[in-house]
N, C-alpha and C positions, 0 to 999 in steps of 0.2 A: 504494500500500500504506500501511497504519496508520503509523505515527512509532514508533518504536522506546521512545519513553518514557511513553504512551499504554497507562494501566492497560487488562489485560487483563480477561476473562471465563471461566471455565472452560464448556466446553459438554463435553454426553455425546453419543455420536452411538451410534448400533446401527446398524453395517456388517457384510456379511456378509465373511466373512475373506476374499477374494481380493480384495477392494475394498482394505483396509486394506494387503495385500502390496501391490498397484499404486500406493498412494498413499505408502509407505516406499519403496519403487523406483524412483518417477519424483521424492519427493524428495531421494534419495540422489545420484540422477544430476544434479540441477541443486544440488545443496547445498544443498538449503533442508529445514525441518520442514514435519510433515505438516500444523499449523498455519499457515504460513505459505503452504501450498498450498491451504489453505482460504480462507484472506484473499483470497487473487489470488482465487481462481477467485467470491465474493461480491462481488467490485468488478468483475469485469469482466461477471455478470450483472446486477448494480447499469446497469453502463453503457450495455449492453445495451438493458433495460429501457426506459432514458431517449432514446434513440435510434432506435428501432424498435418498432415493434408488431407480433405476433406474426398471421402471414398465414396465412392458412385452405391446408388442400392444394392445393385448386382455384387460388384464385388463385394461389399457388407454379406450378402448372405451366402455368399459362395468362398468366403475367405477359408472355413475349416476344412473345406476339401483341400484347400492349399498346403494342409500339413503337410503331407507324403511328399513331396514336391521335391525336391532335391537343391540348395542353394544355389549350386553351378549351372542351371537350368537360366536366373534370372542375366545370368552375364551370355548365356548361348546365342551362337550367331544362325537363328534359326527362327521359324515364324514364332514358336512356339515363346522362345528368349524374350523377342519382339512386345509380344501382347503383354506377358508377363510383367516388361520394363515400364509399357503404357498406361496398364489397369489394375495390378495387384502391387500393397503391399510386399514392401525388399521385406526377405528376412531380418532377423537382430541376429 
């Protein structure tokens, strides 16, 4: 989160009202402003962002078949390599 002494910015937002209840509710209950639930929630797709890239549906549901897969498959110079490079998650 920001530093506490880290001039701010005023933003306007156009929320439809039961957004605004849930966002004064859920920071009432953790003690924090709605502000402040803003902050979190821009760093942590901030972090998001830099760590992952966003996976098509197909691959989402087809990723477990990817287990068996062989690693040296994702560097082959073959169609197979190809698609692999384009649409699936690289292994870790």
């Amino acid at each position: 989160m920001a530093t506490r002494n880290s001039p701010k910015t005023k933003l306007t937002l156009s929320v439809r009202r039961k957004y605004v209840a849930m966002l004064r509710k859920a920071g009432a209950r953790r003690g924090r402003s709605v502000s402040d639930l803003v902050e979190e929630l821009a760093e942590t797709l901030d972090k998001q962002q830099d760590t992952s890239e966003e996976l098509s549906d197909f691959v989402k549901r087809f990723t477990g078949l990817l287990a068996d897969v062989p690693k040296t498959a994702w560097t082959a110079d073959d169609r197979m390599g190809e698609l692999l490079r384009k649409h699936a998650p690289r292994p870790q």
